[in-house]
C-alpha positions in Angstrom: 0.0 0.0 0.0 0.9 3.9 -0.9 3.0 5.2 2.3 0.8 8.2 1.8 -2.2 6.0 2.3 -1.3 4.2 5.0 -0.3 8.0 6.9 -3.4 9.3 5.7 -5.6 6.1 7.1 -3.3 6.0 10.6 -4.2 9.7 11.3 -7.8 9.9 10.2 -9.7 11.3 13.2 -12.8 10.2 14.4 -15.8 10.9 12.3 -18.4 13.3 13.3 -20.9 14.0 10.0 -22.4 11.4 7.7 -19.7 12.8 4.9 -16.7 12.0 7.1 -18.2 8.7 7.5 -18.4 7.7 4.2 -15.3 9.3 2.8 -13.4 6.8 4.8 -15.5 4.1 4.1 -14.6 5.3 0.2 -11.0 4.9 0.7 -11.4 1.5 3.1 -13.5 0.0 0.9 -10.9 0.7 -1.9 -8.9 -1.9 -0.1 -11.8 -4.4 1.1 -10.2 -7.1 -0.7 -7.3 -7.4 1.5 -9.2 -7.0 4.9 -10.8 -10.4 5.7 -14.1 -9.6 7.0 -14.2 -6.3 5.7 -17.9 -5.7 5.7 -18.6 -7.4 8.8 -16.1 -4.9 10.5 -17.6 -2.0 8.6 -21.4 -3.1 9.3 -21.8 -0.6 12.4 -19.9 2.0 10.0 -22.6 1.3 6.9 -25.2 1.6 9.1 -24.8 5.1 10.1 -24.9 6.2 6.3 -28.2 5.0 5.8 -31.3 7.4 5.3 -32.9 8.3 8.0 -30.2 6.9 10.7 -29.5 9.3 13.3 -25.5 10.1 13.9 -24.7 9.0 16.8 -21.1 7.9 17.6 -21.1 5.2 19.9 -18.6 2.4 21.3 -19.2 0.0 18.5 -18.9 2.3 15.9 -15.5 3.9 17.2 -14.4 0.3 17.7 -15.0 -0.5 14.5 -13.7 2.2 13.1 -10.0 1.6 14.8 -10.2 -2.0 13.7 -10.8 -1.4 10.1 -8.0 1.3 10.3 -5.8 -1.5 11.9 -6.9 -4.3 9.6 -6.0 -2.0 6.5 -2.6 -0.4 7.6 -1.4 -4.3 8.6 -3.3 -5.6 5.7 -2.0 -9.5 4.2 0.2 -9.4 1.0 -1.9 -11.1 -1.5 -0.6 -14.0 -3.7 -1.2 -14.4 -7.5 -2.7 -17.5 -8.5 -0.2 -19.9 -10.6 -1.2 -22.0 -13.4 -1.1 -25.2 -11.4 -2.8 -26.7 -8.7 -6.2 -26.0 -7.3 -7.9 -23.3 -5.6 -9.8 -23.6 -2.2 -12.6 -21.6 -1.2 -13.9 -20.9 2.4 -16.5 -19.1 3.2 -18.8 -18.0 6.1 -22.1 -16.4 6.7 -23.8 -14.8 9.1 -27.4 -13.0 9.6 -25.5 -9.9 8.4 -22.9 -10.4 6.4 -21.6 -12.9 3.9 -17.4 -13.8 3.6 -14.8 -15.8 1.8 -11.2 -16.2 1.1 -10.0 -17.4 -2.3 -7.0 -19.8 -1.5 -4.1 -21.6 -3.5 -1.2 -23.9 -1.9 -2.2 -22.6 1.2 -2.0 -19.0 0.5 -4.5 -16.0 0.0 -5.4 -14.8 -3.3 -8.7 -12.9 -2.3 -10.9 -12.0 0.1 -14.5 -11.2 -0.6 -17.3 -10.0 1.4 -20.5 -8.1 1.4 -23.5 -7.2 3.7 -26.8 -8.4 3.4 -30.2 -6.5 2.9 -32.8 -6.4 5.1 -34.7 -8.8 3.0 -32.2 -11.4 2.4 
């Protein structure tokens, strides 16, 4: 990751506006596929975005917000796939998110996640 990226996400202060909010939800989510569990760290984070949610910055949200900055400054170097062998997937769901990790030879290639609707 850009040095200047990883200053910029290690001194980003604490949100207070539903702009803040999901300007660093822009940049972090530029970099989801690195962060395993991405959107089930950012699901407190999402929700405060949504119409008609009132801002308030609580203890989950600051929590997540200091382990997504974590995750992404510390994030795994990802390996290219070769031409031989196979590939492994694993994957996880829960009531609010869905998550895998694309594997080959025992190493990461991908991560993937996303947050379910209300209706799913």
């Amino acid at each position: 990751m850009d040095p200047a990226k990883v200053e910029a996400i290690t001194k980003w202060l604490r949100s207070t506006s539903v702009t803040e909010v999901r300007s660093f939800l822009g940049l972090a989510g530029y970099y989801h596929r690195f962060v395993e569990g991405f959107s089930r760290l950012a699901l407190p984070l999402t929700k405060l975005i949504r119409k008609g949610e009132k801002f308030v910055w609580n203890e989950e949200r600051e929590k997540s917000f200091e382990e997504l900055k974590q995750r992404l400054v510390s994030a795994h170097v990802l390996t290219l796939p070769s031409g031989s062998g196979g590939f492994q997937i694993y994957s996880d769901a829960s009531k609010n998110c869905l998550g895998c990790v694309l594997m080959q030879h025992g190493k990461v290639i991908a991560y993937a996640s996303r947050q379910l609707k209300p209706y799913e």
